[in-house]
ZAGU-224456 format. One record per residue (C-alpha): residue in one letter; chain; x, y, z. Coordinates in nm, 2 decimals, m for minus. Each point is the difference from the previous one (the first is absolute). Layout:
R  code  unit    east   north      up
R     A     A       X       Y       Z
...
END
This chain:
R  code  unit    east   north      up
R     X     A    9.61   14.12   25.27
R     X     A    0.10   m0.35   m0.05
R     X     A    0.34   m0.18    0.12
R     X     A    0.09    0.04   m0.38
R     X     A   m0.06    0.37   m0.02
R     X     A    0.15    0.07    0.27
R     X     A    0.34   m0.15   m0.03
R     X     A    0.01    0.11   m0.34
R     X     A   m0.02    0.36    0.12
R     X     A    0.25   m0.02    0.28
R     X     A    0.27   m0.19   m0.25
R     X     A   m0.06    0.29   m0.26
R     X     A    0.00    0.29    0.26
R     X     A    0.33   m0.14    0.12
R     X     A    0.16   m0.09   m0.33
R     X     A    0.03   m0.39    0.07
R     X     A    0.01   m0.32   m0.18
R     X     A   m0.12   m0.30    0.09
R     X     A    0.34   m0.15    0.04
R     X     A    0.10    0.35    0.22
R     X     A   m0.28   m0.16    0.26
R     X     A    0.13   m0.33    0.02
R     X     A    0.36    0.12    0.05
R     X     A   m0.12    0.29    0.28
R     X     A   m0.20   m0.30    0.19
R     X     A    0.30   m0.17    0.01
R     X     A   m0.12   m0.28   m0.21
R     X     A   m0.29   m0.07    0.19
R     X     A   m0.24    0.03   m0.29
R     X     A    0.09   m0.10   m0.37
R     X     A   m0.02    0.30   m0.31
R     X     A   m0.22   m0.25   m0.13
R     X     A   m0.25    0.00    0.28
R     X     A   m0.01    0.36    0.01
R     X     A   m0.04    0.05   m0.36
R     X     A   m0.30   m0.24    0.04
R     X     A   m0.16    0.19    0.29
R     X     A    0.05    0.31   m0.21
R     X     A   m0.19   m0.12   m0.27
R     X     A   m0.28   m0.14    0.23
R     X     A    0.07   m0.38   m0.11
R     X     A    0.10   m0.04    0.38
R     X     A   m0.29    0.17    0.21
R     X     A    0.02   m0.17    0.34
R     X     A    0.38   m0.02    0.10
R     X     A    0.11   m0.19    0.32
R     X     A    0.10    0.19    0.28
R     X     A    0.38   m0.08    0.00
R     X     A   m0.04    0.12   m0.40
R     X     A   m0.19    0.34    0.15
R     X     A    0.23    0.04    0.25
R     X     A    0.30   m0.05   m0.27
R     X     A   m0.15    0.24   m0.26
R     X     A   m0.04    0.32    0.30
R     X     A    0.36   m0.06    0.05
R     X     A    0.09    0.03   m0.38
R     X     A   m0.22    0.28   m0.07
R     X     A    0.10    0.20    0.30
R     X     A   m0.35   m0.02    0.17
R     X     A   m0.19   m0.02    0.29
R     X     A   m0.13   m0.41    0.01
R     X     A   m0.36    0.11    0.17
R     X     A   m0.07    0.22   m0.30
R     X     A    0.09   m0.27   m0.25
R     X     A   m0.23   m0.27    0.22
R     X     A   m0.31    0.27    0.00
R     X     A    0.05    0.07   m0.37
R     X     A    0.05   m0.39   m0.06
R     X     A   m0.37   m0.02    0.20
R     X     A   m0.15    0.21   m0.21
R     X     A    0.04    0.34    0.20
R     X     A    0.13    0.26   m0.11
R     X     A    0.35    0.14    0.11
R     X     A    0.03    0.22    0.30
R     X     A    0.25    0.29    0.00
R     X     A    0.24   m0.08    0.27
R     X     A    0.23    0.29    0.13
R     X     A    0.41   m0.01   m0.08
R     X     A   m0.03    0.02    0.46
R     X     A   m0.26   m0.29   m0.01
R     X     A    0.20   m0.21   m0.24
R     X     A    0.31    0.05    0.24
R     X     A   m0.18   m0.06    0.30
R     X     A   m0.07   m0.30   m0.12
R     X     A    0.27   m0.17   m0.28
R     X     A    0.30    0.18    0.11
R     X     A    0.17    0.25   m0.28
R     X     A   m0.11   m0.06   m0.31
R     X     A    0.17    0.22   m0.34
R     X     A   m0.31    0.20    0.02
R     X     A   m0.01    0.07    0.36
R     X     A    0.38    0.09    0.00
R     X     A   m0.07    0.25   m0.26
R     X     A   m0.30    0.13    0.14
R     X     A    0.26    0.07    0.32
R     X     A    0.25    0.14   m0.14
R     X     A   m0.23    0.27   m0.16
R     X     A   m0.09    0.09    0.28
R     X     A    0.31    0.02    0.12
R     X     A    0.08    0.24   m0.23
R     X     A   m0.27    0.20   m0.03
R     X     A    0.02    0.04    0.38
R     X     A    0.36    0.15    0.14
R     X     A   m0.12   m0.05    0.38
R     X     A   m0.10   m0.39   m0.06
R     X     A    0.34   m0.05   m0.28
R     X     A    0.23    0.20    0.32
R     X     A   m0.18   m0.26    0.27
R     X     A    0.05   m0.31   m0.24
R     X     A    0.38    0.09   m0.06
R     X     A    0.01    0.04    0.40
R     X     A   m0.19   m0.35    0.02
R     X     A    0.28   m0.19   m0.21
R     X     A    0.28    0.13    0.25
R     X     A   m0.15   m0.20    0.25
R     X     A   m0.01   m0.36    0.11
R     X     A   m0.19   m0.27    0.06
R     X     A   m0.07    0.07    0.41
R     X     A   m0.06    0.37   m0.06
R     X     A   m0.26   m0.05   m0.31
R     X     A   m0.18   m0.23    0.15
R     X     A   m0.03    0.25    0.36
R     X     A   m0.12    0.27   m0.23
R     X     A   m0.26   m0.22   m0.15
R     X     A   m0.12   m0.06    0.33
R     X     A   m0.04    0.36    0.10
R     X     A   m0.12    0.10   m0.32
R     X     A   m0.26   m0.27    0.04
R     X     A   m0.11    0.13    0.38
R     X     A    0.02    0.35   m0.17
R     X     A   m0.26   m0.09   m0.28
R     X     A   m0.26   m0.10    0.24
END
């Protein structure tokens, strides 16, 4: 899948334009540029442009780089995602499914938000030691 393809399919799958991109990267990367990479008249973006264009789509920026190498995307888990860009729309929702499909985890985050900072963070650390 080239660079083209690929950023073609994510802008269709999510319903954005060119100029949705630019505004969601914060203006990092121009409609114009994107629209260009889209069509494949713009095959080997700079990294800041790479890095700008993940933002705007919503993505994970190591996928974009292997698919802008020629690789091919790798599937990377709503969890994996978190672990390592924070919450991210699709993450979020992928949580609060879960949330609601599962009453024990939805009661335990609605305990969670009663707490504060001090007490959160001495629960992570025993549900870390716990994990082991």
């Amino acid at each position: 899948m080239t660079l083209a393809e690929y950023v073609d399919r994510i802008m269709r799958e999510r319903g954005l334009s060119s100029y949705e991109v630019e505004k969601r990267s914060g203006g990092e990367i121009a409609d114009s540029y994107v629209t260009r990479i889209r069509q494949g008249k713009s095959k080997h973006p700079s990294v800041p442009k790479l890095k700008a264009l993940a933002k705007g789509l919503d993505i994970d920026y190591r996928a974009l780089v292997e698919v802008a190498a020629g690789s091919q995307p790798q599937k990377i888990s709503a969890k994996a995602k978190w672990a390592t860009e924070g919450w991210t729309a699709e993450s979020l929702a992928s949580a609060m499914n879960k949330m609601v499909r599962n009453e024990t985890l939805g009661r335990a985050v609605q305990l969670l938000l009663t707490k504060d900072d001090q007490e959160l963070n001495s629960l992570i650390a025993r549900l870390k030691r716990t994990k082991k």
